[in-house]
C-alpha positions in Angstrom: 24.9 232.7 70.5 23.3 229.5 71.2 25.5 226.4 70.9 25.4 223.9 68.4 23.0 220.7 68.5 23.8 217.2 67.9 21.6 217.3 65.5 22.9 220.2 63.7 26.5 218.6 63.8 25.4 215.6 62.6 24.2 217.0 59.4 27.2 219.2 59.4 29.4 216.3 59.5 27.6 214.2 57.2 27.6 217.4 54.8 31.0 217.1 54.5 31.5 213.4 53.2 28.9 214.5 50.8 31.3 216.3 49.2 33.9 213.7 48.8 31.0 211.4 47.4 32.2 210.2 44.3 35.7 211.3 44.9 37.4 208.5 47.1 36.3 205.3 48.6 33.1 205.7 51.4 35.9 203.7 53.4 38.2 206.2 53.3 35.8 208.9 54.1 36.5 208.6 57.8 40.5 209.3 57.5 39.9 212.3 56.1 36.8 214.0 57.3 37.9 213.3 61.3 41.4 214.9 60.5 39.9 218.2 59.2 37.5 218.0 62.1 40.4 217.9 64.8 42.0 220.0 63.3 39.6 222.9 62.9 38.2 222.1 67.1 42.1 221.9 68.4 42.7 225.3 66.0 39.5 227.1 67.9 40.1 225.4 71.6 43.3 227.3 71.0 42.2 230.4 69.7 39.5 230.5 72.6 42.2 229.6 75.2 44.6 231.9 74.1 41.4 235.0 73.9 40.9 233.9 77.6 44.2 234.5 79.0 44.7 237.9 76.9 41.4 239.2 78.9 42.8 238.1 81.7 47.2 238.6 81.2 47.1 241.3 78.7 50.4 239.7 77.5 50.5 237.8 74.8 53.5 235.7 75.7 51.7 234.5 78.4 48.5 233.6 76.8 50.5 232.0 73.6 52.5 229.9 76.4 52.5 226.2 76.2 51.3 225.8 79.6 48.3 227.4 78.7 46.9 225.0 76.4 45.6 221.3 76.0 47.7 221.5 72.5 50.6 223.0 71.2 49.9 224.4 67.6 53.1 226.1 66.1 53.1 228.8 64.3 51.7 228.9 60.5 49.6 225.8 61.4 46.3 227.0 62.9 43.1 226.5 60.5 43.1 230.1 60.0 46.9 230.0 58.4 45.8 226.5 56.0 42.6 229.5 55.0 44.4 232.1 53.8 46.1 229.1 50.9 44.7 229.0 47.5 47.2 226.8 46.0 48.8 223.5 47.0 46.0 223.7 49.7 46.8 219.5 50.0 50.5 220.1 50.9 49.8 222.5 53.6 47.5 220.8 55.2 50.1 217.9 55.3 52.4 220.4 56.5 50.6 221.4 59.2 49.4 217.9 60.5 53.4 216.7 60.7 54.0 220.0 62.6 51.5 219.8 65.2 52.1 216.1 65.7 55.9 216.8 66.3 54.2 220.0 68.6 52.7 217.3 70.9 54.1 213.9 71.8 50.5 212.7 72.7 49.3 213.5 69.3 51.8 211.3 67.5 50.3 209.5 64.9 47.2 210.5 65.2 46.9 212.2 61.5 48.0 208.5 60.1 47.7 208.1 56.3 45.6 211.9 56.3 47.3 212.4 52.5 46.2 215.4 51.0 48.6 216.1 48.7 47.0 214.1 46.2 45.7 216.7 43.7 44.0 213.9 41.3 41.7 213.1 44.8 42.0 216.2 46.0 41.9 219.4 43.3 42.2 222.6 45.0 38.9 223.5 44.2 37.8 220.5 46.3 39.7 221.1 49.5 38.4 224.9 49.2 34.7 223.6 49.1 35.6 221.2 51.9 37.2 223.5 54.1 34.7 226.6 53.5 32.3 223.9 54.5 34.2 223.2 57.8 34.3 227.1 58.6 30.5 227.0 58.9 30.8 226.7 62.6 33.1 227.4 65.1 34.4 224.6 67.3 34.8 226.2 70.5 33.8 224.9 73.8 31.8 227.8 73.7 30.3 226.8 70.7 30.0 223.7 71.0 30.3 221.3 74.3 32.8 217.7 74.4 29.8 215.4 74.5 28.2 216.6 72.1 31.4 216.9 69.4 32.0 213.5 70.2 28.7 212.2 70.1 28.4 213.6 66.5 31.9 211.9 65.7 30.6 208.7 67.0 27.4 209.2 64.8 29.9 209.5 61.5 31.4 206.7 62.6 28.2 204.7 62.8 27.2 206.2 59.7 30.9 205.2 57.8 30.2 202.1 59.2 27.0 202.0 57.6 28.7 203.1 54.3 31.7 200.7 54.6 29.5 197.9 55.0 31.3 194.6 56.2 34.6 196.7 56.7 32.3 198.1 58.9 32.6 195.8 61.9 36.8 196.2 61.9 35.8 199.3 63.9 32.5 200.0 65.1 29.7 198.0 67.6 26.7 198.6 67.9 26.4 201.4 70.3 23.3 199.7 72.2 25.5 196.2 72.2 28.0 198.6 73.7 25.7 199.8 76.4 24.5 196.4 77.2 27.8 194.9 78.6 28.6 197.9 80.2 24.4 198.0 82.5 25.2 194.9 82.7 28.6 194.8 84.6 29.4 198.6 85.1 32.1 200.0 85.8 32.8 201.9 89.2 35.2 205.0 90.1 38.9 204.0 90.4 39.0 201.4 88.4 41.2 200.4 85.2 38.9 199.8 82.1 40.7 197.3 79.3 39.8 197.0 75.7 42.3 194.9 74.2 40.0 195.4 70.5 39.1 199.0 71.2 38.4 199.8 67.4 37.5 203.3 67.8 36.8 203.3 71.4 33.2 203.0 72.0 33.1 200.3 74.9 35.9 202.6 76.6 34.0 205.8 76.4 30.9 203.7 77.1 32.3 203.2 80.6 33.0 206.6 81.4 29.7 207.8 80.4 27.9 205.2 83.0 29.6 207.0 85.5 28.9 210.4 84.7 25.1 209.7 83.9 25.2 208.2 87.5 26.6 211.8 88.5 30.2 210.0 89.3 33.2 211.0 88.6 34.3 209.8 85.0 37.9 211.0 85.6 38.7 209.1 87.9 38.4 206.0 85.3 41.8 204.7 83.8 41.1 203.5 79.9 43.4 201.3 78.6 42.7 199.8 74.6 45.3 198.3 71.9 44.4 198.4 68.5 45.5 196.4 65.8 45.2 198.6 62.7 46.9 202.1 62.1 44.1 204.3 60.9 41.4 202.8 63.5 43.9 203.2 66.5 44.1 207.5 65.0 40.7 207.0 64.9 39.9 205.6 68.7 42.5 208.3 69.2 40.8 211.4 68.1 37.2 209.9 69.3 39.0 210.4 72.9 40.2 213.6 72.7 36.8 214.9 70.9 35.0 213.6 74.3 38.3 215.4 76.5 39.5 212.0 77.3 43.3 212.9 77.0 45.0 210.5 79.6 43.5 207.1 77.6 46.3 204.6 77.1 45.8 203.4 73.7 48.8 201.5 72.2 49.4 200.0 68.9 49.5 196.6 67.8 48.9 193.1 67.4 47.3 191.9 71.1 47.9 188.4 71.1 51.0 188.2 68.8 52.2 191.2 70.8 50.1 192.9 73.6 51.5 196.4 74.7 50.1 196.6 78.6 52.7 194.9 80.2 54.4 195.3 83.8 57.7 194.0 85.1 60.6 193.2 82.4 57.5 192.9 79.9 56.4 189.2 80.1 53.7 189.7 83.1 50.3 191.3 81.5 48.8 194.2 83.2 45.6 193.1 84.7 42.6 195.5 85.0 39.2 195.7 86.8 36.9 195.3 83.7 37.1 194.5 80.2 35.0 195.4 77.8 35.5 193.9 74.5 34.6 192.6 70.9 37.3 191.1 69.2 37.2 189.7 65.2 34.9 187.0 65.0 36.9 183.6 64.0 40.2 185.9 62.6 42.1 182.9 60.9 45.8 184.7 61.1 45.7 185.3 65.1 49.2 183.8 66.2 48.4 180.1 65.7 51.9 178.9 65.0 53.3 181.2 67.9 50.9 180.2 70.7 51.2 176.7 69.7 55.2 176.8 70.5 54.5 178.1 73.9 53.1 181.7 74.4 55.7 183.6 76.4 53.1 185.4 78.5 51.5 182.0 79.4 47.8 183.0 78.2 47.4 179.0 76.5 47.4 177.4 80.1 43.1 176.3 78.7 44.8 175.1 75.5 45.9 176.3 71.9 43.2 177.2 69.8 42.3 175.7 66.6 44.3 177.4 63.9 41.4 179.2 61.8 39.8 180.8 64.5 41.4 182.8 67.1 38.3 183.5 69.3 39.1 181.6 72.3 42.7 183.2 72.2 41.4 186.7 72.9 39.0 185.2 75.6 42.5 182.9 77.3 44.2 186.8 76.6 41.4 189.0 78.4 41.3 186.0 81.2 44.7 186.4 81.9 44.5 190.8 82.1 41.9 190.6 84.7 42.5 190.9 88.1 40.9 188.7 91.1 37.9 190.9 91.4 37.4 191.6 87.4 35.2 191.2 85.2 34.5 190.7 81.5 32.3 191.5 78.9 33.1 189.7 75.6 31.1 189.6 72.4 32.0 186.1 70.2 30.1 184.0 67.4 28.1 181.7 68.9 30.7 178.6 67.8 32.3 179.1 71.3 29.6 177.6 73.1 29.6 174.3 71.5 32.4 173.4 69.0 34.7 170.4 70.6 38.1 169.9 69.9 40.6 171.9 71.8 37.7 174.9 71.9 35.6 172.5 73.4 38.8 171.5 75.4 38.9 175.5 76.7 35.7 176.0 76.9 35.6 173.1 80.0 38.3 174.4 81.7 36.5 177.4 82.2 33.7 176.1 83.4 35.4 174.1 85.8 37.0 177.2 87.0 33.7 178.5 87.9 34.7 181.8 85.1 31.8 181.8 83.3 28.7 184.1 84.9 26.3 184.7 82.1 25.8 183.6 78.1 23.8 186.3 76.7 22.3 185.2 73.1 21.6 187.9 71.0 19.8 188.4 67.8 21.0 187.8 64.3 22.1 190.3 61.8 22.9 192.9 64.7 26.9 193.4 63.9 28.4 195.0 60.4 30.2 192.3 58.3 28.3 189.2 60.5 25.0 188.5 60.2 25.0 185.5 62.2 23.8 185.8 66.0 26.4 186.8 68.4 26.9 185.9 72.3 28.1 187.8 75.0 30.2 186.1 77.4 30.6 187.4 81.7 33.4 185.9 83.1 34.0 187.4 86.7 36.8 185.8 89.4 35.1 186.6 91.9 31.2 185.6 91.8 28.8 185.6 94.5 28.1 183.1 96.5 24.9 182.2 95.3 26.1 182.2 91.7 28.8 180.3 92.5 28.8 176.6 90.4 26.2 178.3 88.3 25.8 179.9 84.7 23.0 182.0 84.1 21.8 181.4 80.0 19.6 184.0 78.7 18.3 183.3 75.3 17.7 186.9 74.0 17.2 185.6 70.4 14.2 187.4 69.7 15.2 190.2 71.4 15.9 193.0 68.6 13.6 196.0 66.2 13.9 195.6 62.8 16.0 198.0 61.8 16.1 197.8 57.3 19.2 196.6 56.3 20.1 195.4 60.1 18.8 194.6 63.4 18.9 197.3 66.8 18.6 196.5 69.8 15.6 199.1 71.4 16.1 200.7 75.0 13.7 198.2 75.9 15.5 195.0 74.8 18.8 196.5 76.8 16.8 196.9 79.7 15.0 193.8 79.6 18.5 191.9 79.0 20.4 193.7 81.5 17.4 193.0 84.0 17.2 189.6 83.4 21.2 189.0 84.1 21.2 191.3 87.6 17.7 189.3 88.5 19.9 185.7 87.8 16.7 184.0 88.1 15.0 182.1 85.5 12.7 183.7 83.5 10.3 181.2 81.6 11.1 181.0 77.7 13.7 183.9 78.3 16.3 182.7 81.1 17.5 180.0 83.1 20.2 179.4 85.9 22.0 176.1 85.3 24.0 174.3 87.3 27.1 173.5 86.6 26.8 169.7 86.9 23.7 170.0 84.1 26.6 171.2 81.8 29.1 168.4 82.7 25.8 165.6 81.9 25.9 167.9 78.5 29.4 167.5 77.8 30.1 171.0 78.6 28.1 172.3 75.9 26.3 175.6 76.4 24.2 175.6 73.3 21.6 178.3 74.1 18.9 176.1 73.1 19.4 173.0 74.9 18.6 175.4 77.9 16.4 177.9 77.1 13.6 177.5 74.6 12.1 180.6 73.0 9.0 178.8 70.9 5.9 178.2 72.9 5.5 174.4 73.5 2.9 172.5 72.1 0.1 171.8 73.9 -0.1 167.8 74.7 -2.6 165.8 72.4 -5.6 163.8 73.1 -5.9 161.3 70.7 -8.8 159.9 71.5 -10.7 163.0 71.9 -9.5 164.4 68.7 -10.3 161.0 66.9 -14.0 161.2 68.4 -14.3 164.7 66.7 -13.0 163.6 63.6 -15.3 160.9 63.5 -18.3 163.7 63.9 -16.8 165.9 61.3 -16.8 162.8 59.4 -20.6 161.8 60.0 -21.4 165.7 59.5 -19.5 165.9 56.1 -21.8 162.5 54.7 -24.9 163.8 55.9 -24.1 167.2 54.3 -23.2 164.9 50.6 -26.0 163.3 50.7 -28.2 166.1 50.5 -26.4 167.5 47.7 -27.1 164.6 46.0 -30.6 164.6 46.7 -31.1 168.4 45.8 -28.9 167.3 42.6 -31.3 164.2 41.7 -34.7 166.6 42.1 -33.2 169.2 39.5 -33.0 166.5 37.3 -28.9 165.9 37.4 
């Protein structure tokens, strides 16, 4: 049998939130629909697992052993067990989900806030649509391959994001934004990969997938992400183990109030080879009043951000979990690059600490729940040589299809952005490769525009030539009146 497209998943998937249309919240879609579809791929992976070692055991103790499998399901909670309900179908599925979270320490949490026993939202006769819809296809890896489960997840994610609107943004970028930072500083086999806003995990699982499309090995890559909210952090969660990521790191919490990757008796932060990242744009509650009476992991050696936005904190925070040969990939407002007070206070120290590589300005209207233009910020602690004392400022404004209700970026514009930053060479209209010193003279302002203009200029003017043929216009018009009035005066007007 031939396995399942993306495509066909896809519409699969999207099938299914079309039967809760109406029913709950489009924002609450995801919570729901990605449970049941874990659920039903870790019930078949088993199934298939278990059908493997019976042909090759012929004991079922062996094939049912733990060992055996990426899961542990207990007994009574496989998909085909929840089936065989026709009543309280919304308690046994919340059943079930407790069970095989206790089943597997790796798993816990990862069903957060997944309440079916709700029978107002969900009637029987609603879960049995929903999960007869679900048994459409099976799951297996022989059905069905990681990359492209996950892919379809990340679609429905894109798609809820689309739905959700400006909650949107809480846990989804732009997959081609994504894709961007990581051509642009990629990732390499070894290395420890840091998203300290990791939403549901794209810009990690955008790492690993440079790596295997170069034929490397994506394995060898150690994901690290903290999430701030519960249901995003399942979600991340379950988009990792859809692609058969299962050794991710992804911890739970408030980063700069409380980051999670720490070494030594917990005040030292972890430091990583790259970070790719796109925090909230100008949170206002981001640990103001904490990291203004000293933070204890020393992140506010730049300064103490303003109290109402907290977008140079995550930058101070990322600086500070990055080793002496990483590098970042930060997406922020575009505020950062010229606001003064103690952000413009930051923003110098970095330069003078030679952090900065790149400003990448991006179209507007690109990002879910911001439709101002965004930046992307390189920092690297360890530049070349020749880029050392230098910022490359690429003004990729206009840069973007138009996309209805949003802006894309196209495989072009990636390619001609990511060129452009490996090139650092100025590109007229486009880019430009500024010394720092131009920046001091500029107050340490990296407005995109006072560098790189995007408009054509306008040609210089003549004035005496264009007064001369003015002056003939002029004569031309008069000559042109006066035989009108000639022509007028001969038909008797």
């Amino acid at each position: 049998m031939a396995k399942l497209t993306l495509q066909e998943l896809e519409s699969h998937l999207w099938g299914a939130a079309n039967i809760l249309r109406g029913k709950i919240d489009s924002s609450d879609y995801k919570t729901y629909i990605f449970g049941l579809l874990f659920f039903k791929r870790i019930s078949d992976v088993w199934q298939e697992e278990y059908d493997e070692r019976m042909s090759k055991y012929k004991n079922k103790a062996l094939a049912s052993d733990p060992d055996e499998h990426r899961f542990t399901i207990p007994k009574k909670c496989f998909w085909s067990d929840i089936r065989k309900v026709s009543t309280d179908i919304g308690a046994e599925l919340n059943r079930a989900f407790h069970a095989i979270e206790d089943a597997n320490e790796r798993l816990r949490g990862i069903f957060q806030d997944v309440d079916f026993n709700n029978k107002q939202r969900f009637p029987d006769a609603t879960l049995e649509k929903l999960l007869q819809h679900f048994d459409k296809y099976s799951l297996r890896n022989a059905d069905v391959e990681a990359d492209i489960l996950g892919n379809a997840y990340e679609y429905l994610i894109k798609m809820f994001a689309d739905d959700a609107g400006k909650k949107g943004g809480e846990f989804y970028t732009p997959k081609q934004v994504v894709r961007l930072i990581v051509e642009m500083i990629p990732p390499e086999e070894g290395m420890t990969v840091y998203d300290g806003a990791c939403g549901s995990g794209g810009m990690l699982l955008a790492a690993a997938d440079y790596l295997k499309k170069k034929k490397k090995n994506q394995k060898s890559l150690r994901l690290f992400g903290q999430e701030i909210n519960l249901n995003t952090w399942a979600i991340c969660r379950i988009n990792l183990f859809l692609h058969d990521v299962d050794d991710a790191n992804i911890a739970h919490g408030d980063t700069l109030r409380s980051p999670k990757h720490l070494i030594g008796e917990g005040k030292t932060l972890k430091t990583f080879d790259r970070i790719y990242v796109n925090p909230p744009f100008s949170l206002k509650e981001w640990g103001y009043d904490e990291w203004s009476n000293g933070d204890p992991y020393g992140r506010s050696e730049f300064g103490v951000p303003p109290k109402g936005y907290g977008d140079l904190a995550f930058v101070e925070h990322f600086i500070y979990s990055l080793n002496d040969k990483g590098k970042i990939g930060v997406v922020l407002p575009h505020g950062v690059l010229f606001r003064g007070g103690s952000e413009g206070q930051i923003r110098t120290r970095m330069i003078q600490e030679d952090l900065i590589e790149a400003v990448i300005g991006l179209a507007p209207n690109l990002f879910y729940g911001a439709s101002i233009p965004a930046c992307i910020l390189i920092i690297n602690k360890k530049k070349k040589p020749d880029h050392k004392g230098k910022i490359l400022i690429i003004n990729a404004a206009d840069e973007y299809v138009d996309n209805k209700a949003k802006n894309a970026l196209s495989d072009e514009n990636v390619s001609k952005i990511a060129s452009a930053f490996k090139a650092y060479e100025d590109v007229e209209r486009f880019a430009c490769v500024v010394d720092a010193s131009e920046i001091v003279k500029n107050d340490y302002n990296l407005n995109l525009t006072r560098y790189v203009q995007t408009a054509e200029e306008d040609a210089d003017i003549d004035v005496s030539s264009e007064w001369k043929k003015l002056q003939k216009l002029l004569t031309k018009r008069d000559e042109a009146e006066s035989k009108m009035k000639d022509f007028l005066k001969e038909l008797g007007y």
